[in-house]
C-alpha positions in Angstrom: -26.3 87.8 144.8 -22.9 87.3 142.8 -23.8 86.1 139.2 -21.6 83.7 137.8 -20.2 83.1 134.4 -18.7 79.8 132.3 -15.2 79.9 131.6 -13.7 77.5 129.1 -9.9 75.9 129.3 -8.9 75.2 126.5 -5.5 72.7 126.1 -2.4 74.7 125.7 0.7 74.2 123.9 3.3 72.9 126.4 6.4 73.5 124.7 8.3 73.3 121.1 5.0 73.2 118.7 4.1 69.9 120.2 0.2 69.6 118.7 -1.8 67.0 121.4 -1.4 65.6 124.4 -2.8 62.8 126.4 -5.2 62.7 129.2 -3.4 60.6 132.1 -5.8 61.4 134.8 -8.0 64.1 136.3 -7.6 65.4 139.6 -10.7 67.1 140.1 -14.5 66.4 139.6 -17.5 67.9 138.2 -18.6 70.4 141.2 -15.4 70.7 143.0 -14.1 73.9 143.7 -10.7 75.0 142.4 -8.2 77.8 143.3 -6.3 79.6 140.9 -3.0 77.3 139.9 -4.1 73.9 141.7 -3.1 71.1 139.7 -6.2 69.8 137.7 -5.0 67.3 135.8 -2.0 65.1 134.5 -1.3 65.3 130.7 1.3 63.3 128.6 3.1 65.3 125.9 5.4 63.7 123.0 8.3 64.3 125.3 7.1 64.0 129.1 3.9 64.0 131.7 3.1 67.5 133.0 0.8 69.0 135.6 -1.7 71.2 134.3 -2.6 74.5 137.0 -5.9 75.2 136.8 -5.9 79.4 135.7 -9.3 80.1 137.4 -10.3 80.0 140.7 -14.4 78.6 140.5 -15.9 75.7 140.4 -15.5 72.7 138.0 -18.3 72.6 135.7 -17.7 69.9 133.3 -14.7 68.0 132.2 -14.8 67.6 128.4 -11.9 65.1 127.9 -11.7 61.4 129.9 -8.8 59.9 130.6 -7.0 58.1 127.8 -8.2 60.3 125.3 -5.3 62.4 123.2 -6.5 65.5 122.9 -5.4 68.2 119.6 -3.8 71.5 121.3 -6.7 74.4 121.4 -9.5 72.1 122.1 -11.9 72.6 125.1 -10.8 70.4 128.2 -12.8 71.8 130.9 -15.1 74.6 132.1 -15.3 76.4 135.2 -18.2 78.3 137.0 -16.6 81.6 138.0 -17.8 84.6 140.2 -18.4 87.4 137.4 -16.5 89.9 138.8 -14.2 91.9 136.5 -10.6 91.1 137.7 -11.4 88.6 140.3 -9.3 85.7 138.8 -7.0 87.7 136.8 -7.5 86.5 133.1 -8.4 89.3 130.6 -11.6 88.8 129.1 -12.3 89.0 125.9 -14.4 91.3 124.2 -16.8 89.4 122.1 -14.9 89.1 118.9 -12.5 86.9 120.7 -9.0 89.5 121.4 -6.2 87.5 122.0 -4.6 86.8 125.2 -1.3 89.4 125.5 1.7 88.0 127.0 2.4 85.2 125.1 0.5 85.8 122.0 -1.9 83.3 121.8 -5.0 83.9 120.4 -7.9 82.3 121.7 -7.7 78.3 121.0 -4.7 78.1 120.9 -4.3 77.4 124.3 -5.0 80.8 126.0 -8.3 80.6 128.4 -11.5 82.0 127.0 -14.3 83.8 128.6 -17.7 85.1 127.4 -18.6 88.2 128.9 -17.1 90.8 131.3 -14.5 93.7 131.2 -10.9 93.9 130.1 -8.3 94.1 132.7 -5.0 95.8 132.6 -2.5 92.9 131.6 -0.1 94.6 133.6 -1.1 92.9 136.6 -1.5 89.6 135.4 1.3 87.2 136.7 2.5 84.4 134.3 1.8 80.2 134.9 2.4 77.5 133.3 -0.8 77.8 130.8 -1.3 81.7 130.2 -1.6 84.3 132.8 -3.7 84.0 135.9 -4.4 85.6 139.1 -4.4 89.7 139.6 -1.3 90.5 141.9 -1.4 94.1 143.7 1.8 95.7 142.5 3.3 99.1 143.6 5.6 101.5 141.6 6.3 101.6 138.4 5.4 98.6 135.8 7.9 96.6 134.9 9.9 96.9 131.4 8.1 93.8 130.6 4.8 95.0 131.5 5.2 98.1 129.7 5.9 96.5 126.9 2.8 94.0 126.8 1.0 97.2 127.4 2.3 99.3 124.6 1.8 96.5 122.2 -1.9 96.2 123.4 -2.4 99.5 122.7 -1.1 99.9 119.3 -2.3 96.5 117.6 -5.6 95.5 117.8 -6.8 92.3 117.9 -6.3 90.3 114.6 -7.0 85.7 114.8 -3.7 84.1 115.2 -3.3 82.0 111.9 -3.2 78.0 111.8 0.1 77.4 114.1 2.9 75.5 111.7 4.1 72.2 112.8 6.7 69.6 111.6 6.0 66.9 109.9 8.7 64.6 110.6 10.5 64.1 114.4 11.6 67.1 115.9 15.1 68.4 115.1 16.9 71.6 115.1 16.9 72.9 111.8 14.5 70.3 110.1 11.7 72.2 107.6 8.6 73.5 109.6 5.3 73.1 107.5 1.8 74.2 108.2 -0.3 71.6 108.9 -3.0 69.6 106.6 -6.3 71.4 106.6 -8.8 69.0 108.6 -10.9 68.3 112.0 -9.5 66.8 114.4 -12.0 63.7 114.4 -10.0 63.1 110.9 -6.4 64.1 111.9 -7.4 61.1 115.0 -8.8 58.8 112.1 -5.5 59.1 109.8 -3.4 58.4 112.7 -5.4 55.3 113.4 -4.9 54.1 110.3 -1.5 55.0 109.4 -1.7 57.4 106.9 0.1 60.3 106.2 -1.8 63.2 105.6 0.6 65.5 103.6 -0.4 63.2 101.0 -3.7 62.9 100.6 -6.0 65.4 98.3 -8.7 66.8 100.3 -12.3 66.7 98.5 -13.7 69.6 101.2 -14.8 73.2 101.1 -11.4 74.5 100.4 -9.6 71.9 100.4 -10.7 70.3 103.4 -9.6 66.4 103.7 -12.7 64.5 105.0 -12.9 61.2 106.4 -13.9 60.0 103.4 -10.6 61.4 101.3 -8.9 59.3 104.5 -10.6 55.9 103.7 -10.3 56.3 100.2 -6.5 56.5 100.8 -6.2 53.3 101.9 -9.4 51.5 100.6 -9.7 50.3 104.2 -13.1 50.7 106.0 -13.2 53.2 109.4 -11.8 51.2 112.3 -13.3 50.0 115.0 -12.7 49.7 118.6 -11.0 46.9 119.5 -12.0 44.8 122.8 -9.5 44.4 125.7 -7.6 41.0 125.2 -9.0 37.9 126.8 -7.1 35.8 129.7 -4.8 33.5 127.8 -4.7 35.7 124.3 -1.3 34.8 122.3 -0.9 38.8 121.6 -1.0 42.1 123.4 -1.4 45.1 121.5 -0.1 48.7 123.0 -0.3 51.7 121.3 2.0 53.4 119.9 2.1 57.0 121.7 3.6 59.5 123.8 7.4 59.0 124.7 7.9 56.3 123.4 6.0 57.5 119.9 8.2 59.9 120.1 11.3 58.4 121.0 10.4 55.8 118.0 10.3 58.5 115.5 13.7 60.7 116.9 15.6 57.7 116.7 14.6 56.6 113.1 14.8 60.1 111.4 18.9 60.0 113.4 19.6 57.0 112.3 18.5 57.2 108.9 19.6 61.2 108.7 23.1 61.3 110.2 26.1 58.8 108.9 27.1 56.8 112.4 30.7 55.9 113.2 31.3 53.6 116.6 34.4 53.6 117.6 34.9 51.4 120.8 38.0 51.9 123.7 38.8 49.4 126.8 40.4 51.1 129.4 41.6 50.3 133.0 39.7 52.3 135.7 40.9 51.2 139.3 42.4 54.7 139.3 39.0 56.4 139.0 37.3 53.5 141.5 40.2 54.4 144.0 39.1 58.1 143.1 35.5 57.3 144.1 36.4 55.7 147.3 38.3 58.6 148.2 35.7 60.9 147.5 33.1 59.2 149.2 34.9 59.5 152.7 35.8 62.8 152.0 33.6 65.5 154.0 33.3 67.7 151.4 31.5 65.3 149.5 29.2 64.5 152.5 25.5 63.6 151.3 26.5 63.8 147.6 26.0 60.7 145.8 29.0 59.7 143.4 28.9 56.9 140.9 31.0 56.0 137.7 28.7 58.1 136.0 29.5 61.4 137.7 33.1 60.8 137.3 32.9 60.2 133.9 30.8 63.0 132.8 33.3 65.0 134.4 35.8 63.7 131.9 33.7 63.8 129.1 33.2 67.5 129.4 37.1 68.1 130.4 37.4 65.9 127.1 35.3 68.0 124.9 37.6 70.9 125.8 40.5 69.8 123.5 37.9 67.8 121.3 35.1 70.8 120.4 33.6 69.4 116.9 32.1 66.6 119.4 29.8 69.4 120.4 28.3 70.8 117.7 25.1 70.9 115.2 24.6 70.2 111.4 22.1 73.0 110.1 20.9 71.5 107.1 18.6 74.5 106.9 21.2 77.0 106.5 24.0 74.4 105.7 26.2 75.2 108.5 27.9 73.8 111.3 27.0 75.0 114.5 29.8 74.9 117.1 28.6 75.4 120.6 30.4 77.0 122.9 28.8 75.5 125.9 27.8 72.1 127.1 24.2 70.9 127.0 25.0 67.3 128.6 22.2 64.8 128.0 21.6 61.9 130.2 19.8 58.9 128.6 17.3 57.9 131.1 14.7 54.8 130.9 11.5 55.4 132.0 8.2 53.1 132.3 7.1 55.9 129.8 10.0 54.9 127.7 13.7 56.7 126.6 14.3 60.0 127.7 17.2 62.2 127.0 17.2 64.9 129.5 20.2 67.6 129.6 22.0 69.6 131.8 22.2 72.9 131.1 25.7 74.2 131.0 27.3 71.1 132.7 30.9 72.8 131.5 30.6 75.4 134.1 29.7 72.9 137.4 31.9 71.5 139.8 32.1 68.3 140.6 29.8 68.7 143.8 27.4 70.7 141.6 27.4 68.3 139.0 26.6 65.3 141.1 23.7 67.3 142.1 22.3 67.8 138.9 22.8 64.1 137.8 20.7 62.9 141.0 17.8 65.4 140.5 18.0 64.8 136.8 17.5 61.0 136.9 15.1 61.2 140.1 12.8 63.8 137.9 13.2 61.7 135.2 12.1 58.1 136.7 9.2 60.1 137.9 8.0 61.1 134.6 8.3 64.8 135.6 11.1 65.8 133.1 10.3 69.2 132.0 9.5 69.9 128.0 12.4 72.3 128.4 15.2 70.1 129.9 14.4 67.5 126.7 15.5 70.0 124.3 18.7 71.6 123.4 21.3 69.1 124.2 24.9 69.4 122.5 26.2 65.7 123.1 24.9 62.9 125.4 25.9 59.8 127.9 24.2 56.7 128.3 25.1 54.2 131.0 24.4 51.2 129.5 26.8 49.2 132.4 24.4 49.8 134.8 21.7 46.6 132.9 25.3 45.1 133.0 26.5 45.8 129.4 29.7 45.9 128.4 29.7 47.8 125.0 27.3 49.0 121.9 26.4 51.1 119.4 24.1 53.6 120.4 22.2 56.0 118.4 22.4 59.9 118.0 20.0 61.8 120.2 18.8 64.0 117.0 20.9 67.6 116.6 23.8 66.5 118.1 27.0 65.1 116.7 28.5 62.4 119.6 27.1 60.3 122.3 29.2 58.2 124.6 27.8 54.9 126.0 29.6 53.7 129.5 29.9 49.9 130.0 29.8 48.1 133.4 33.3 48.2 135.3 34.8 44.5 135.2 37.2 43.0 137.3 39.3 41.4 134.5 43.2 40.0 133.7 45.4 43.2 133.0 48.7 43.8 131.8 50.6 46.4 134.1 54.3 47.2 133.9 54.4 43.6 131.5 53.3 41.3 134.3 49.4 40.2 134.8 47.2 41.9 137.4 43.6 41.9 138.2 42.1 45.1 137.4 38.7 47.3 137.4 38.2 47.7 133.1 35.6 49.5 131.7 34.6 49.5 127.8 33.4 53.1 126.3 32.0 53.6 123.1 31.9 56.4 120.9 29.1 57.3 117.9 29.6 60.3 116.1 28.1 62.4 113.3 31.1 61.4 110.2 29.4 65.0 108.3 31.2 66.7 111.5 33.2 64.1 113.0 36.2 62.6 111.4 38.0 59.3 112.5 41.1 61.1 113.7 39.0 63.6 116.0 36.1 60.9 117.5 39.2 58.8 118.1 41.4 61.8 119.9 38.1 62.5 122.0 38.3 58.8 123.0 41.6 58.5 123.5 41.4 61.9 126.1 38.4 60.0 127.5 40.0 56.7 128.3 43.0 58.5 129.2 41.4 60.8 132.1 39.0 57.6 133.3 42.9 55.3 133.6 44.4 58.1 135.3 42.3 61.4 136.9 45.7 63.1 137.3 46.1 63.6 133.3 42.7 66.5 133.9 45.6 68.7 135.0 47.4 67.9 131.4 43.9 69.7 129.6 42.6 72.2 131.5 
């Protein structure tokens, strides 16, 4: 008879520091039976819903999290009933003091699955997911460099608890100060956020300095909150919390706004050139099953733009107090979701061709309407887009996606009364606007990058002037 053994999952840390996540929905049940990376469950992070892989194979034995409920990164989310067989799902055990998991260096709670009895197993021939390292997979020849070097480090440092993992305390951004977190439980951490407070600034009466619920209450002088009841047919108000991507989103936007001086600078421009481009493109076979809008051509001239225009893309560092001049293009693509305002990028959109481009702007928005935007591809843009004619807007000021100095906003194309060659025509306009950083942006450079803009989208033939 095989004996069995309980294996605990706890939540892991999906990208950038980010400290909870929600609970969309489960998609198993208590007794079901798992195999190693099926998708158990849908989680909401600050920045995007993920799938969580499941890094046992085994049965489910409890699920310790319902739907709805945010849950603080390292805590317990489900257990598995597992054959107790060495290296039959993969996942070094520990070895009763609680060794970390090697790989990724995470110690257990921190995300890394925990186990309570057993024997270790090389980590050479554990393969990576999205969660830790999973399933045993037979390799032949030599380890790889990367194995060897998980192995060597193994070897020569034992086992030591990973300390508290530091957080920011304000809205991400690159270079903003990282400090460690608050000492409390995360009943309390749940209770300040409930009530509003901050807890960097309240005194903690615990062992250690340990803020209690208590110290939280007494902050305020406000009683412990109670759950509210779902509102009744014909109620005046409708109360949503405030979470996820749209928490987020809420807090990105304030900390730019508030952080970063914004100029808007605001150019009309004829475009029946680049429509007549389109057209053209579209019953071209080369461009066959490639979908081309105003929005593909235009990103195309933004980053032909940027060439000639290259403080646009770059970074204050207030850390360090430098500017940060990237010598690559990060494009970000606002997107609106049901979650709320996303900022997705493409990675090195300066080196795509048109075709390749298109490509990425279809799967980007598709993934993005979807709610399957990746942590990754919401972090590191250099400059963004959004196409605010598409809700049929003509012009506005938008904000600064945080770390980045310039974002362009496309208004609807207009037929409108134009002056060509001093007599009146009807033509196809567009209105662009510009908002830039002014600490890295001066007037005569956002308004040069505009004027390259407008100039490429009134006539495609002037990309040959620039590149």
């Amino acid at each position: 008879m095989t004996a069995t053994m309980i294996k605990e999952f706890r939540l892991p840390d999906l990208g950038e520091g980010l400290t909870e996540s929600e609970i969309l929905s489960w998609k198993v049940a208590v007794g079901d039976t798992v195999t190693l990376n099926q998708v158990i469950a849908e989680v909401e992070t600050a920045k995007a819903v993920v799938e969580l892989p499941s890094p046992f194979a085994g049965t489910v034995a409890a699920l310790h999290e319902q739907p709805g409920t945010v849950v603080e990164v390292g805590k317990p989310i489900v257990s598995f009933e597992v054959d107790d067989a060495g290296s039959s799902n993969g996942v070094a055990v520990t070895g009763g003091s609680g060794s970390a998991a090697v790989g990724r260096g995470e110690a257990a709670g921190s995300g890394a699955p925990t186990e309570t009895a057993g024997t270790e197993v090389s980590p050479a021939k554990r393969e990576p997911n999205l969660v830790g390292y999973g399933a045993v997979v037979e390799h032949t020849g030599r380890p790889t460099r990367r194995a060897r070097g998980v192995i060597r480090e193994a070897v020569s440092k034992p086992a030591v608890p990973q300390q508290p993992r530091a957080v920011p305390v304000a809205a991400p951004e690159v270079g903003a100060v990282i400090a460690e977190r608050p000492r409390s439980t995360p009943p309390v951490r749940k209770l300040a956020r409930d009530l509003g407070v901050d807890l960097e600034s309240v005194p903690g009466s615990g062992p250690g300095g340990l803020i209690t619920r208590e110290d939280v209450q007494n902050s305020l002088g406000a009683p412990e909150p109670t759950t509210g009841a779902p509102a009744a047919q014909g109620e005046r108000e409708t109360r949503t919390p405030i979470k996820g991507v749209r928490k987020f989103t809420a807090a990105a936007m304030v900390q730019s706004a508030f952080t970063a001086p914004h100029v808007t600078e605001f150019l009309t421009v004829d475009v029946t050139a680049t429509m007549d481009l389109l057209a053209r493109l579209k019953g071209n076979k080369a461009f066959e099953g490639y979908k081309l809008t105003p929005l593909t051509i235009a990103s195309k001239a933004v980053l032909v733009a940027l060439r000639n225009n290259p403080t646009l893309n770059s970074r204050w560092d207030e850390a360090s107090q430098e500017i940060v001049q990237f010598n690559y293009v990060n494009l970000g693509i606002a997107a609106a979701t049901p979650r709320g305002l996303t900022v997705p990028n493409i990675k090195d959109a300066d080196r795509l061709t048109l075709r390749e481009l298109s490509t990425a702007l279809t799967e980007l928005t598709d993934t993005a309407r979807a709610g399957k935007t990746s942590p990754s591809d919401l972090s590191g843009g250099t400059i963004s887009i959004t196409n605010i004619g598409v809700f049929g807007i003509d012009a506005g000021t938008p904000i600064l996606n945080p770390g980045e100095a310039a974002i362009v906003a496309l208004g609807a194309v207009r037929k409108a009364p134009w002056v060509v060659n001093d007599e009146l025509a009807i033509r196809q306009v567009m209105s662009l606007s510009l908002s830039f950083d002014h600490r890295l942006v001066d007037g005569e450079q956002g308004s040069r990058f505009l004027a390259d803009l407008g100039a490429i989208l009134c006539d495609p033939a002037m990309v040959m002037t620039m590149i």
